[in-house]
Backbone of each chain as ProteinMPNN parsed JSONL, in Angstrom:
{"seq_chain_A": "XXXXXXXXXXXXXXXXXXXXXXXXXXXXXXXXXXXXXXXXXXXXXXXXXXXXXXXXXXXXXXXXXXXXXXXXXXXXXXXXXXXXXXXXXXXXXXXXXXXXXXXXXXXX", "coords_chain_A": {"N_chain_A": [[114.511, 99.121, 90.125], [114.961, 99.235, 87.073], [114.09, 100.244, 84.776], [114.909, 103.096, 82.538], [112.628, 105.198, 82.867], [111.682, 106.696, 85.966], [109.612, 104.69, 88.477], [107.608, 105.893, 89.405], [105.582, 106.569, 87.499], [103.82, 104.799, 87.157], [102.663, 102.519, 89.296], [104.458, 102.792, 92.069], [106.627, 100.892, 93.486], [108.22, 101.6, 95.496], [106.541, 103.475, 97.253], [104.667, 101.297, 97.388], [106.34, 100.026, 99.607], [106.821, 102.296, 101.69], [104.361, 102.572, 102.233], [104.103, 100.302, 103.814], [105.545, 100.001, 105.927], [106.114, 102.774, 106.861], [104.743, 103.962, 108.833], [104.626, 105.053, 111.898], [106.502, 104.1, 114.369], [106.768, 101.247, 113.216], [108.583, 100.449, 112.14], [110.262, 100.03, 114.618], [108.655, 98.435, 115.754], [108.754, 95.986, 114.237], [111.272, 95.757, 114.155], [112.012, 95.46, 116.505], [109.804, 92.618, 116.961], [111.038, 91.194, 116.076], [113.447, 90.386, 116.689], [113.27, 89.207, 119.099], [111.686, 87.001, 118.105], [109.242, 86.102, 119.57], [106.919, 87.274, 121.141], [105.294, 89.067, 123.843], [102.43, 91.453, 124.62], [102.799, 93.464, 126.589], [105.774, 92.929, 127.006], [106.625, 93.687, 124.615], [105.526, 96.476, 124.623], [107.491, 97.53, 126.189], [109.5, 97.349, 125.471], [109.618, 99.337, 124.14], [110.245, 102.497, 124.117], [107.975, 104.73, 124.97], [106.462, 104.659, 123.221], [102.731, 105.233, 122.678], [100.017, 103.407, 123.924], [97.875, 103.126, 122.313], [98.573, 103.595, 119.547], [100.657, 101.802, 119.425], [99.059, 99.615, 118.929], [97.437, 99.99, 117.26], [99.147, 99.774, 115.117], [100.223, 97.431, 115.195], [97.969, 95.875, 114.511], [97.76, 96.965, 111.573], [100.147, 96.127, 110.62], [99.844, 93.578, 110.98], [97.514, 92.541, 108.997], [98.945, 93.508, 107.407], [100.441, 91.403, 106.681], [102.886, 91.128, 107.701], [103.555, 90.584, 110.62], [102.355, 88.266, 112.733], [99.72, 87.265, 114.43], [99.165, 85.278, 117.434], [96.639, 83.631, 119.356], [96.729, 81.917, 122.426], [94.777, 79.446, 124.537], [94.48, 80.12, 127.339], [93.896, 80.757, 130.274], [94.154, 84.149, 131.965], [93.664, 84.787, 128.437], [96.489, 84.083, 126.367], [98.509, 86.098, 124.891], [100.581, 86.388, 121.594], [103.113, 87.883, 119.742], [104.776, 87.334, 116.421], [107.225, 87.386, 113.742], [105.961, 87.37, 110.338], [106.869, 85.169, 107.32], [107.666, 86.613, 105.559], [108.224, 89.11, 106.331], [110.643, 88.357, 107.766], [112.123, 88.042, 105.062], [112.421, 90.799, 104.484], [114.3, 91.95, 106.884], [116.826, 92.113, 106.059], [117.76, 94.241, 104.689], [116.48, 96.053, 106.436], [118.065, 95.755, 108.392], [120.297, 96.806, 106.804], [119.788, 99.747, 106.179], [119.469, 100.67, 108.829], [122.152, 100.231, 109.26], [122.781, 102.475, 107.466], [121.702, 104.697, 108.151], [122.856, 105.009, 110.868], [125.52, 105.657, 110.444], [124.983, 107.569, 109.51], [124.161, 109.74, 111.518], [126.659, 109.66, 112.623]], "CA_chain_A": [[114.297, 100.352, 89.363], [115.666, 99.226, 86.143], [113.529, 100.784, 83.46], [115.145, 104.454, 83.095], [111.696, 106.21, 83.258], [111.35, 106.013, 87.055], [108.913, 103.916, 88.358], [107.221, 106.798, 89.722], [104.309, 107.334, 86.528], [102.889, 103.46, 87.523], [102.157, 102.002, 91.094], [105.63, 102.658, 92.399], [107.106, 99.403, 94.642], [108.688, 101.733, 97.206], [105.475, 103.879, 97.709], [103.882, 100.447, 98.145], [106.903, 99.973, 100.978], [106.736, 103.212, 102.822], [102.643, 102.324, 102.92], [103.721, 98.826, 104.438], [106.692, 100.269, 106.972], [106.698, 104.348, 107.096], [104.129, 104.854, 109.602], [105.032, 106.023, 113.477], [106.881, 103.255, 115.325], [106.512, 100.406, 112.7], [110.197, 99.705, 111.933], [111.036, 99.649, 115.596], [108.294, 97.642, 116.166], [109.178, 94.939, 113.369], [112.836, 95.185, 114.8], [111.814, 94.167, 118.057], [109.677, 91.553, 116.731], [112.312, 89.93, 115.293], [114.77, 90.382, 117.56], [112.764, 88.644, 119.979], [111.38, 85.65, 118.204], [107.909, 85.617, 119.782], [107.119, 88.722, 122.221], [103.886, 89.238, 124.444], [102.324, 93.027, 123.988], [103.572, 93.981, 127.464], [107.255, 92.744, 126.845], [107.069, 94.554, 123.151], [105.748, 97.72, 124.774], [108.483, 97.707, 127.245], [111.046, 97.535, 124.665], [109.532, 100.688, 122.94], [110.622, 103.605, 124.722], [107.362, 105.92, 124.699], [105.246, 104.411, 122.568], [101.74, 104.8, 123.226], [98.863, 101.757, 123.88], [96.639, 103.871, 120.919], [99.854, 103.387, 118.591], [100.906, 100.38, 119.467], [97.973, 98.47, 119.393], [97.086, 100.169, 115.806], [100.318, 99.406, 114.448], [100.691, 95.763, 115.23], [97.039, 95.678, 113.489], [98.166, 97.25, 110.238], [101.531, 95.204, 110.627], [99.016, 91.844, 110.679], [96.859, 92.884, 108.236], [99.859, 93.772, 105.805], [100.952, 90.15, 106.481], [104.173, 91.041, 107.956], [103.802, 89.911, 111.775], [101.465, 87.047, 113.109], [99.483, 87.405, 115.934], [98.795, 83.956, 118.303], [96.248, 83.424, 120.611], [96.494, 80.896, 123.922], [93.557, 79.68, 124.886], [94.586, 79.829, 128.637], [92.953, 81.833, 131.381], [93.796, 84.424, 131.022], [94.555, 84.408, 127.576], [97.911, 84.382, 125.713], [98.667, 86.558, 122.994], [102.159, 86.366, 121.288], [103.742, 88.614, 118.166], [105.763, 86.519, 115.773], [107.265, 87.702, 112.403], [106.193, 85.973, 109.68], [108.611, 84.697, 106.512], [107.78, 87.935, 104.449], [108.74, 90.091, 107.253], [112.214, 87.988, 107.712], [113.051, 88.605, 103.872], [112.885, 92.346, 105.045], [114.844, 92.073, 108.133], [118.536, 92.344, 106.05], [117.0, 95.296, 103.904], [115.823, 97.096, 107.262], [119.853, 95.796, 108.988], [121.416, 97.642, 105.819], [118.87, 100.684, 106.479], [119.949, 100.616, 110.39], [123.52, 100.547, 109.244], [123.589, 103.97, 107.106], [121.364, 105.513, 109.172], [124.377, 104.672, 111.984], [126.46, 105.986, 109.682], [124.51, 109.294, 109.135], [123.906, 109.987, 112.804], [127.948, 109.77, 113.338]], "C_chain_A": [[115.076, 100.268, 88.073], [115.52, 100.231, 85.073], [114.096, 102.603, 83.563], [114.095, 105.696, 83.568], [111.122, 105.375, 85.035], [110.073, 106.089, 87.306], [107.259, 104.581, 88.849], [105.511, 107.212, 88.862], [103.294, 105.725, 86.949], [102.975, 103.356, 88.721], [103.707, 101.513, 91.378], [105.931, 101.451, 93.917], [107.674, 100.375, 96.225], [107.671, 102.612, 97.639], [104.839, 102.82, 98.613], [104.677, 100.399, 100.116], [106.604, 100.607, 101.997], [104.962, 103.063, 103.591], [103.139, 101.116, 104.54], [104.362, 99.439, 106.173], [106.596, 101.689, 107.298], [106.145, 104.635, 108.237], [105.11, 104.497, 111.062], [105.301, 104.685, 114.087], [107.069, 101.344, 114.366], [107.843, 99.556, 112.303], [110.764, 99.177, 112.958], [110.373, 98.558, 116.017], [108.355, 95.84, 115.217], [110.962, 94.344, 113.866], [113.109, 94.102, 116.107], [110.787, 92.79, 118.13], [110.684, 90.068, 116.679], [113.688, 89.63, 116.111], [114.193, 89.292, 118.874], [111.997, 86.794, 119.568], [109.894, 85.942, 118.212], [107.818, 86.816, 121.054], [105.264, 88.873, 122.594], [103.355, 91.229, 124.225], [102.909, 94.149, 125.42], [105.328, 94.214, 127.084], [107.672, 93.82, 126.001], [106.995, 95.68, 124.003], [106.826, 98.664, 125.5], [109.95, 98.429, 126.331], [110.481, 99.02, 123.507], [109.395, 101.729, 123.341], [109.652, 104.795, 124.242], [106.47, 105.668, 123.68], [103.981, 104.376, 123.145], [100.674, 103.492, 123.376], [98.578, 102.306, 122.38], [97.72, 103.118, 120.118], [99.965, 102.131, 118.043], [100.047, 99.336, 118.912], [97.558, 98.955, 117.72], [98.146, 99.566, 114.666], [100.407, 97.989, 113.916], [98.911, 95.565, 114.308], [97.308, 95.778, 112.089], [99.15, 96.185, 110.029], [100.754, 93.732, 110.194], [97.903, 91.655, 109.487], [97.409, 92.971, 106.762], [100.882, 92.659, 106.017], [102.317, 90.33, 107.022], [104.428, 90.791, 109.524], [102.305, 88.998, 112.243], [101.155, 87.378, 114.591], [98.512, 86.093, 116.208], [98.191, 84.43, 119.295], [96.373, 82.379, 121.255], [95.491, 80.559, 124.509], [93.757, 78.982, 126.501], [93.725, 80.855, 129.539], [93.805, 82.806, 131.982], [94.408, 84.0, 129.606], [95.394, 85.041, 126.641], [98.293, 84.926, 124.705], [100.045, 86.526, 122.64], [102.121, 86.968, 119.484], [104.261, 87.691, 117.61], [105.913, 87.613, 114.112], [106.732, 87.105, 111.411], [107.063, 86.082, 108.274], [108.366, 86.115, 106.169], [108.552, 89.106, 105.23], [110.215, 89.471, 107.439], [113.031, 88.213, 106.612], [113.179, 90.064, 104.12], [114.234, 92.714, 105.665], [116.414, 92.24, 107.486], [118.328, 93.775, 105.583], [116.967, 96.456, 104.991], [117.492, 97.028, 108.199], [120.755, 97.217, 107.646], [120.682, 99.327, 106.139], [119.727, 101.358, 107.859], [121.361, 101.073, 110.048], [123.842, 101.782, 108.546], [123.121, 104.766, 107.836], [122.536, 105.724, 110.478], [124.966, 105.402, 111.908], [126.394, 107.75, 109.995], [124.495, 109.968, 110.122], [125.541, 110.173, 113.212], [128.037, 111.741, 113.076]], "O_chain_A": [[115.879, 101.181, 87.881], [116.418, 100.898, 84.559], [113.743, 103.301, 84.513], [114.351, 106.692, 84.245], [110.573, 104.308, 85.311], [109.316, 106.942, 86.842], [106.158, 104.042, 88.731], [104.586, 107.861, 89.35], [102.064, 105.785, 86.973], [103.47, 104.32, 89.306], [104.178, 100.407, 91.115], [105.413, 101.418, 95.033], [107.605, 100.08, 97.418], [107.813, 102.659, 98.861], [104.525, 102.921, 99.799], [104.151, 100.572, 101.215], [106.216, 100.097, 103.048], [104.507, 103.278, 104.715], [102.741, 101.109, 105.705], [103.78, 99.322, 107.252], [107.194, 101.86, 108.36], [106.728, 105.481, 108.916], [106.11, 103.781, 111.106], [104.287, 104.044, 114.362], [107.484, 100.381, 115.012], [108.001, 98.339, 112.209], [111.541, 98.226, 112.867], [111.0, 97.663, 116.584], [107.987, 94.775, 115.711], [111.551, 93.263, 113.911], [113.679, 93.081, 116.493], [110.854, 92.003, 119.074], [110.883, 88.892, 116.982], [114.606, 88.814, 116.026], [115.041, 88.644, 119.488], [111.843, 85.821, 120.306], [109.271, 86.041, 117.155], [108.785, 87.065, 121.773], [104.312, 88.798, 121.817], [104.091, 92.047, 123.672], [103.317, 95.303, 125.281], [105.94, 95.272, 126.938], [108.566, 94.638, 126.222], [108.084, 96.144, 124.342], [107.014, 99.881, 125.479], [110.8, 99.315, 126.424], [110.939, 99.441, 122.445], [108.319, 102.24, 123.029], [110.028, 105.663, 123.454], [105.708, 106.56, 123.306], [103.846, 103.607, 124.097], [100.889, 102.564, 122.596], [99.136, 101.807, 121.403], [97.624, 101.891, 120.114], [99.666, 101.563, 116.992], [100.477, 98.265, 118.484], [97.38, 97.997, 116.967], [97.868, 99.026, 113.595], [100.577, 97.524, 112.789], [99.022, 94.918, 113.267], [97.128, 94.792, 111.374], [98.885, 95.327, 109.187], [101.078, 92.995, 109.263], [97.534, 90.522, 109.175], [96.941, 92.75, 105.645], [102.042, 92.822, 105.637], [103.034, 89.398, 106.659], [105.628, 90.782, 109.8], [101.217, 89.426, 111.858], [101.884, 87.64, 115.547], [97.49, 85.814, 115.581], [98.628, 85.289, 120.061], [96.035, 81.462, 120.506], [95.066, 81.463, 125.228], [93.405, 77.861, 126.869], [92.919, 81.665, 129.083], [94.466, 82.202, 132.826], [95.319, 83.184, 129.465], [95.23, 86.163, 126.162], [98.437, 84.337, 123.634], [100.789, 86.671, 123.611], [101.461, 86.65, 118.494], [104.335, 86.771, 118.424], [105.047, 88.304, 113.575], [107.033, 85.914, 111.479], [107.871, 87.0, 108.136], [109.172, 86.854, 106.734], [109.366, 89.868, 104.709], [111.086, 90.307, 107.196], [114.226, 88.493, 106.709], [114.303, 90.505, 103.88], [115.066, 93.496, 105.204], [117.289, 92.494, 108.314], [118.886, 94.582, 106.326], [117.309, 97.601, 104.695], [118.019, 98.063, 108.604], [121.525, 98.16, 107.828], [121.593, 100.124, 106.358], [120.454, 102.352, 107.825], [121.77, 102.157, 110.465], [124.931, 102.308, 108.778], [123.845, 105.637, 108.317], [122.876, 106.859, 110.812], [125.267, 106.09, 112.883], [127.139, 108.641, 110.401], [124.847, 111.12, 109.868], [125.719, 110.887, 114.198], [128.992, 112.38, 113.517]]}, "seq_chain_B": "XXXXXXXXXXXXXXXXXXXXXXXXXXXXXXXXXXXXXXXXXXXXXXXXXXXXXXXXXXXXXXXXXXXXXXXXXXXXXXXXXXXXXXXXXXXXXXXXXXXXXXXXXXXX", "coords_chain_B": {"N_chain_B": [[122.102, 95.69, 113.762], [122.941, 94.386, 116.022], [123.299, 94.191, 118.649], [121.616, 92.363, 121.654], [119.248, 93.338, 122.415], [116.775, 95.328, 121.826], [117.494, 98.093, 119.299], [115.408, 99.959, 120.406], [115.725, 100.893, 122.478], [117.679, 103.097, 122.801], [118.477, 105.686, 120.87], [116.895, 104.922, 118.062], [118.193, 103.964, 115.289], [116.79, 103.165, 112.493], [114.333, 104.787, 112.905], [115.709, 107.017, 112.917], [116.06, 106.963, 110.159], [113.8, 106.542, 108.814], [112.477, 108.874, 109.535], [114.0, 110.329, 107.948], [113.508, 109.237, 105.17], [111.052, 108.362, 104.892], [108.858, 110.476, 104.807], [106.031, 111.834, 103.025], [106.144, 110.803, 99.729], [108.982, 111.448, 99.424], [110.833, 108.976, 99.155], [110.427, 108.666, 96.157], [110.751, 110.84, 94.986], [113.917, 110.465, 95.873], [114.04, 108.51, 93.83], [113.342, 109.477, 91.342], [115.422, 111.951, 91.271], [117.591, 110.218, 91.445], [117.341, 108.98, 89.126], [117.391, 110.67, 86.786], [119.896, 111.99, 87.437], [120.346, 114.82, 87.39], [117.852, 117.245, 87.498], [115.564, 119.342, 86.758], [113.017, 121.467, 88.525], [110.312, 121.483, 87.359], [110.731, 118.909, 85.362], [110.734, 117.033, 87.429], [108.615, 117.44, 88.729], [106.931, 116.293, 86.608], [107.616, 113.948, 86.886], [106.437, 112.813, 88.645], [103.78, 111.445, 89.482], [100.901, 113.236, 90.267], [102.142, 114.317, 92.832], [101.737, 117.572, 94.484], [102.656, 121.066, 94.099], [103.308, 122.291, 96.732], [103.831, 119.883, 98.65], [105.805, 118.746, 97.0], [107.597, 120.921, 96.696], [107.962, 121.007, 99.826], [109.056, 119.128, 100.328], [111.353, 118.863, 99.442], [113.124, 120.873, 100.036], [113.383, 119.449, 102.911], [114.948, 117.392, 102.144], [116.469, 118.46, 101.012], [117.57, 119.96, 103.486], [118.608, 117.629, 105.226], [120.793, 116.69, 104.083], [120.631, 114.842, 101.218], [119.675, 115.623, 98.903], [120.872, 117.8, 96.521], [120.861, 121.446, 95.331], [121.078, 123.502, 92.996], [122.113, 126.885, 91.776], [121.802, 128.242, 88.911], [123.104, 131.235, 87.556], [121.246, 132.606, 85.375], [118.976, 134.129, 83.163], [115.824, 133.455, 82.896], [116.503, 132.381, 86.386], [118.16, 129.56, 86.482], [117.109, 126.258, 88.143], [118.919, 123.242, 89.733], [118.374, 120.056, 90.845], [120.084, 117.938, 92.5], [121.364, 114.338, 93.363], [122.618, 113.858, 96.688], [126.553, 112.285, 97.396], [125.626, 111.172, 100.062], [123.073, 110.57, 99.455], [123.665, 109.024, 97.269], [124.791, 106.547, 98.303], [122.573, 105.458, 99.662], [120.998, 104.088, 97.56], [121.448, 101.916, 96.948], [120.283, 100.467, 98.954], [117.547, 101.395, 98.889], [116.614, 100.152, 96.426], [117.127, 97.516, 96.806], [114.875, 97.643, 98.706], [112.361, 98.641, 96.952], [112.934, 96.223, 95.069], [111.794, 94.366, 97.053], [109.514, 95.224, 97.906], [108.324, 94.97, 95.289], [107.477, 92.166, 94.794], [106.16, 92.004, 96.957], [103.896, 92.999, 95.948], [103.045, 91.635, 93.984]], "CA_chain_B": [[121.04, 95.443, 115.008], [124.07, 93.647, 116.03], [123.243, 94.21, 120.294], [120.875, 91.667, 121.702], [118.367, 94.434, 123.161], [116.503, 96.038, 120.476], [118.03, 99.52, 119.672], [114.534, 101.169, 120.051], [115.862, 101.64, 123.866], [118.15, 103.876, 122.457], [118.323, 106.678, 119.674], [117.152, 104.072, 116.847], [118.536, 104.326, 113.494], [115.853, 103.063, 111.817], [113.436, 105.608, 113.182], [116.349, 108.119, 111.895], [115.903, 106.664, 108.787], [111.931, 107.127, 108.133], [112.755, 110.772, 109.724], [114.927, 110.851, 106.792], [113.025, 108.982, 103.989], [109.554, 107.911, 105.437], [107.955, 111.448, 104.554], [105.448, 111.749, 102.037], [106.813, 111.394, 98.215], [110.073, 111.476, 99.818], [111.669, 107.896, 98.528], [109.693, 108.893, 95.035], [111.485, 112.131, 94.91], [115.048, 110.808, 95.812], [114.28, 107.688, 92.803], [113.747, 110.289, 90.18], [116.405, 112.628, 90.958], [119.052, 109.625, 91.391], [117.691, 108.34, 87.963], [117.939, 111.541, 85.993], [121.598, 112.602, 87.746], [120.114, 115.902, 87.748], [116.672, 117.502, 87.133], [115.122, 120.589, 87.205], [111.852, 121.237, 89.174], [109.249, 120.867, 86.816], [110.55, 117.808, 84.807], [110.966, 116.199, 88.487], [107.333, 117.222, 89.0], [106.321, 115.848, 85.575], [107.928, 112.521, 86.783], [105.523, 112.23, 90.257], [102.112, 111.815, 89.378], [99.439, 113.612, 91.033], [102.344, 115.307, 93.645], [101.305, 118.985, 94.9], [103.533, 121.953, 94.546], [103.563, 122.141, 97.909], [104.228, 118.732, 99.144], [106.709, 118.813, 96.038], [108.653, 122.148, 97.078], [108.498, 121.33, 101.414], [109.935, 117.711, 100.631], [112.863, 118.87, 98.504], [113.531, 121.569, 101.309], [113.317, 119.124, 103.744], [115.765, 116.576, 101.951], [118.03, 119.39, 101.167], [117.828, 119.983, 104.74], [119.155, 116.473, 105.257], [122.003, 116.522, 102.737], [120.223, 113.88, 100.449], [119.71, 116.559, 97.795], [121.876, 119.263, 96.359], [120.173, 122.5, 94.91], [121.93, 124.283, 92.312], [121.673, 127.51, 91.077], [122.376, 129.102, 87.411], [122.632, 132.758, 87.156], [120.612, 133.198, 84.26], [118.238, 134.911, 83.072], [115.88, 133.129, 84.488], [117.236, 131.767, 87.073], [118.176, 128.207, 86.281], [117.77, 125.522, 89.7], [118.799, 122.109, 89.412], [118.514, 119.153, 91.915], [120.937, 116.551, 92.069], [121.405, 113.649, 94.231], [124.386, 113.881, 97.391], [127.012, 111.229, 97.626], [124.838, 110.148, 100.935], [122.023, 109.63, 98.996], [123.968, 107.518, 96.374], [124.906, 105.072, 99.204], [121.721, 105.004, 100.18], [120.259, 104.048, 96.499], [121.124, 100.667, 96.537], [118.979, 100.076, 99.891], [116.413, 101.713, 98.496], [116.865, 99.59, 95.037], [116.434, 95.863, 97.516], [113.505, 97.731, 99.098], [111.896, 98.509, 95.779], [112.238, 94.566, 94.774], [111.462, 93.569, 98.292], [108.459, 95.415, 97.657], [107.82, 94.571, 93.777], [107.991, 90.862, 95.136], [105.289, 91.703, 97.348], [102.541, 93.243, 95.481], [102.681, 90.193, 93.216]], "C_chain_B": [[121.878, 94.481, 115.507], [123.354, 93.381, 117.975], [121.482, 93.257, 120.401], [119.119, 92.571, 121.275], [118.486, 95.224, 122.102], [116.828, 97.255, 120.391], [117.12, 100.201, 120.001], [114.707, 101.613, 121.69], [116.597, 103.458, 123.758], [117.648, 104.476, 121.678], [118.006, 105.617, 118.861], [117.424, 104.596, 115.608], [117.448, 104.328, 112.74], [115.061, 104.066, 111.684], [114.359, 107.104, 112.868], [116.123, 108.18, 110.31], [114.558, 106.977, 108.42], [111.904, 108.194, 109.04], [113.336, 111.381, 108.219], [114.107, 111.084, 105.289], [111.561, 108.63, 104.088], [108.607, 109.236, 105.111], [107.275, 111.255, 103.215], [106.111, 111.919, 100.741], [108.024, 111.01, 98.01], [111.553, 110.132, 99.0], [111.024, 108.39, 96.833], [110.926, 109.753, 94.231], [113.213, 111.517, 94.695], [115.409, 109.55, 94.626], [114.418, 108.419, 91.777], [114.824, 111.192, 90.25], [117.903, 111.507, 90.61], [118.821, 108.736, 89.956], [118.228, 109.016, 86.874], [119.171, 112.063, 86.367], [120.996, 113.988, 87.734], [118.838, 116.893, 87.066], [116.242, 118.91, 87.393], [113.437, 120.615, 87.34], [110.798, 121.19, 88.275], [109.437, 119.621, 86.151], [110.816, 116.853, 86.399], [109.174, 116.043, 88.687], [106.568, 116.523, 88.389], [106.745, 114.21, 85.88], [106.96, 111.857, 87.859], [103.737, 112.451, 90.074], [101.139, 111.844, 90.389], [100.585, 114.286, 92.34], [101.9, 116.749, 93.629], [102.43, 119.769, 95.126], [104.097, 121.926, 96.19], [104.139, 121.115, 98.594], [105.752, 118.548, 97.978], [108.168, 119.744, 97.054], [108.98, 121.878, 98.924], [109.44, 119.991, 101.098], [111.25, 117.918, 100.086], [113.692, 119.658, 99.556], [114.544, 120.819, 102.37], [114.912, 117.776, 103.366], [117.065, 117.377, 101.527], [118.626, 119.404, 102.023], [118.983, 119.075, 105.177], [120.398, 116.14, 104.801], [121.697, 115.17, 101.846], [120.331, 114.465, 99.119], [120.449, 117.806, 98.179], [120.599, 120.174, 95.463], [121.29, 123.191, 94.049], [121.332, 125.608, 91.722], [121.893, 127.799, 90.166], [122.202, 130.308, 87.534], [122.521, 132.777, 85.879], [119.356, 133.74, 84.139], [116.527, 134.139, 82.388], [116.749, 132.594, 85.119], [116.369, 130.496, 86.84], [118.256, 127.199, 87.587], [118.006, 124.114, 88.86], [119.135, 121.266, 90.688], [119.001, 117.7, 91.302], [121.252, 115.654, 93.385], [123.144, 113.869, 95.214], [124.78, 112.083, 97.068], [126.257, 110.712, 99.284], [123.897, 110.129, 100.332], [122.332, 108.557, 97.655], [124.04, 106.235, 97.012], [123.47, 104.653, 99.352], [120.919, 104.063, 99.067], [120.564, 102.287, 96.473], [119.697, 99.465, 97.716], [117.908, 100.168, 99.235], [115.866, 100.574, 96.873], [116.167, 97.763, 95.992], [115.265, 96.401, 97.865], [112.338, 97.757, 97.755], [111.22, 96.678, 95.191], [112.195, 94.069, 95.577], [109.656, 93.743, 97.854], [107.374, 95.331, 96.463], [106.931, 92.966, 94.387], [106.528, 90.917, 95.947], [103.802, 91.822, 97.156], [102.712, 92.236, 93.763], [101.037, 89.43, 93.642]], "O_chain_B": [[121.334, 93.386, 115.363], [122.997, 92.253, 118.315], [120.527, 93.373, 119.632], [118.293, 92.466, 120.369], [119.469, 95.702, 121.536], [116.537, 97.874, 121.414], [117.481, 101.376, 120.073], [114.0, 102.499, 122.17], [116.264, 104.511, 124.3], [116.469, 104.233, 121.42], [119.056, 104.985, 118.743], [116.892, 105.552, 115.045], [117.052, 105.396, 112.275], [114.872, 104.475, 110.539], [113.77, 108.157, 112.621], [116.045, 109.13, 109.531], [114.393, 107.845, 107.562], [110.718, 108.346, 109.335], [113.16, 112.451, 107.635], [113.965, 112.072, 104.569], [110.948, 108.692, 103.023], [107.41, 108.956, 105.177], [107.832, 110.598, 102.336], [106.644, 113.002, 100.5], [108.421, 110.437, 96.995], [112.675, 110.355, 98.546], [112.098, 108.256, 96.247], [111.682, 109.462, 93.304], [113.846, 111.873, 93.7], [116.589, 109.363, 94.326], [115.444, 108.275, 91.112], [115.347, 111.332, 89.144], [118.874, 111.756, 89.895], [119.691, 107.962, 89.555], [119.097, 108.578, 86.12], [119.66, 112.74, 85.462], [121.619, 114.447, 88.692], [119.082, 117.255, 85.915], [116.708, 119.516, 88.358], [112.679, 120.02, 86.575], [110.044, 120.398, 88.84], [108.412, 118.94, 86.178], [111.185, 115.709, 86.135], [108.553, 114.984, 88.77], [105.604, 116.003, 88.951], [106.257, 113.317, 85.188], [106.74, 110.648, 87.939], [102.894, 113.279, 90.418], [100.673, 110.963, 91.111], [99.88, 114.949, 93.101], [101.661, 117.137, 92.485], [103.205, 119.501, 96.044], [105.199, 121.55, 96.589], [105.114, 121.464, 99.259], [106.771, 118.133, 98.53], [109.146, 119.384, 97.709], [109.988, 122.384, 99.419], [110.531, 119.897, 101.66], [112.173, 117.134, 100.307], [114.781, 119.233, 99.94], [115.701, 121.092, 102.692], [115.701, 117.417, 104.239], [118.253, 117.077, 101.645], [119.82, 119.104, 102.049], [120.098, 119.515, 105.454], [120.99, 115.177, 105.288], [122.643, 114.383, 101.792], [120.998, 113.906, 98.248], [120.642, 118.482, 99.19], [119.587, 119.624, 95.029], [122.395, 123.381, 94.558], [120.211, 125.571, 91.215], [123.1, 127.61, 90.313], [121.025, 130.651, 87.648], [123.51, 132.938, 85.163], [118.65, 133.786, 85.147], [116.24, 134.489, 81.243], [117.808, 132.273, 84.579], [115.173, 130.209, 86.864], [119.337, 127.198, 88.175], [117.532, 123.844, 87.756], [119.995, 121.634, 91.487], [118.7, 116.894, 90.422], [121.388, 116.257, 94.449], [124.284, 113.979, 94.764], [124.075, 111.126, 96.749], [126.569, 109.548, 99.534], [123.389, 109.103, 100.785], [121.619, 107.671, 97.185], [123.597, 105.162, 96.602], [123.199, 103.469, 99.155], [120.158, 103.237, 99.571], [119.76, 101.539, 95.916], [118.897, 98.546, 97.545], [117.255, 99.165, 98.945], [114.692, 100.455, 96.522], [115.122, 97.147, 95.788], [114.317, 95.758, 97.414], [111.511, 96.848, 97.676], [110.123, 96.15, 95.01], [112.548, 92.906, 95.38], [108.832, 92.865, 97.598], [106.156, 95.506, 96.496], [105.705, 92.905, 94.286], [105.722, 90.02, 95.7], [102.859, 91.248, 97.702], [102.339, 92.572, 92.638], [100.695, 88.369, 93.12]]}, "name": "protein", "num_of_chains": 2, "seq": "XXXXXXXXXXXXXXXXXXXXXXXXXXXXXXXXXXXXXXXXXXXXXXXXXXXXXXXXXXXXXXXXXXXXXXXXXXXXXXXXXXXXXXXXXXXXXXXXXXXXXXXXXXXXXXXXXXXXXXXXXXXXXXXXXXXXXXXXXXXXXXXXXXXXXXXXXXXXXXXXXXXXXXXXXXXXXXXXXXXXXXXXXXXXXXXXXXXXXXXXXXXXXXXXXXXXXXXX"}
């Protein structure tokens, strides 16, 4: 945000963000991506206290769509699906730690 | 995100955080007030193109709410308001500043 007229009158960068990350479960579910490495859609949903299938399952679409987690298939019987982050989503991941940490903060 | 086990078992921060800033406008809103140091409601409006009174006036509320924004009044004749950024939303400005060129970076 250098320029003093904020960035706000052109196609603002953190609008674009909140598009990529704001919606319903999308941070936690990028956290636990990453925290995990490589995560099946059972495992993930496990780790997401109350998330619904509908949600979920829309989310991780948008999420793959907006290039920020990778979804693998297995071509076993049945077959294998696996989450992964990919790089763009790891340059995030200190961005969304510093985030985590005032929020921390704010919650004390 | 220091604990193995993703916080979303728990209260997550994160998901405090887009409670906080994830609302519509919301990061928009707290770039122009923390660029002008202190604004009064129509040149804030004149900085957000195409926001709606409404969505304008509940989000400022709502970040007042928060302690992100201060509200000031003037007794004059009119009455003078002015919105100025809190010291928790200064901390927060440099997050928001990497997210910005996280997100410049990505609509390349």
């Amino acid at each position: 945000m250098g320029h003093y007229d904020c960035p706000c009158m052109e196609k603002c960068p953190l609008q674009h963000a909140m598009l990529l990350i704001g919606g319903k479960w999308k941070v936690q579910i990028l956290c636990a991506v990453c925290n995990a490495g490589s995560i099946r859609y059972n495992a993930l949903r496990g780790k997401l206290d109350g998330v619904s299938n509908t949600v979920l399952s829309s989310a991780l679409k948008e999420l793959e769509r907006d290039g920020l987690i990778q979804r693998q298939e297995f071509l076993e019987v049945p077959v294998r699906v696996e989450y992964r982050p990919t790089e763009r989503c790891r340059t995030l991941l200190p961005i969304l730690e510093a985030l985590s940490d005032w929020a921390e903060e704010d919650m004390k």
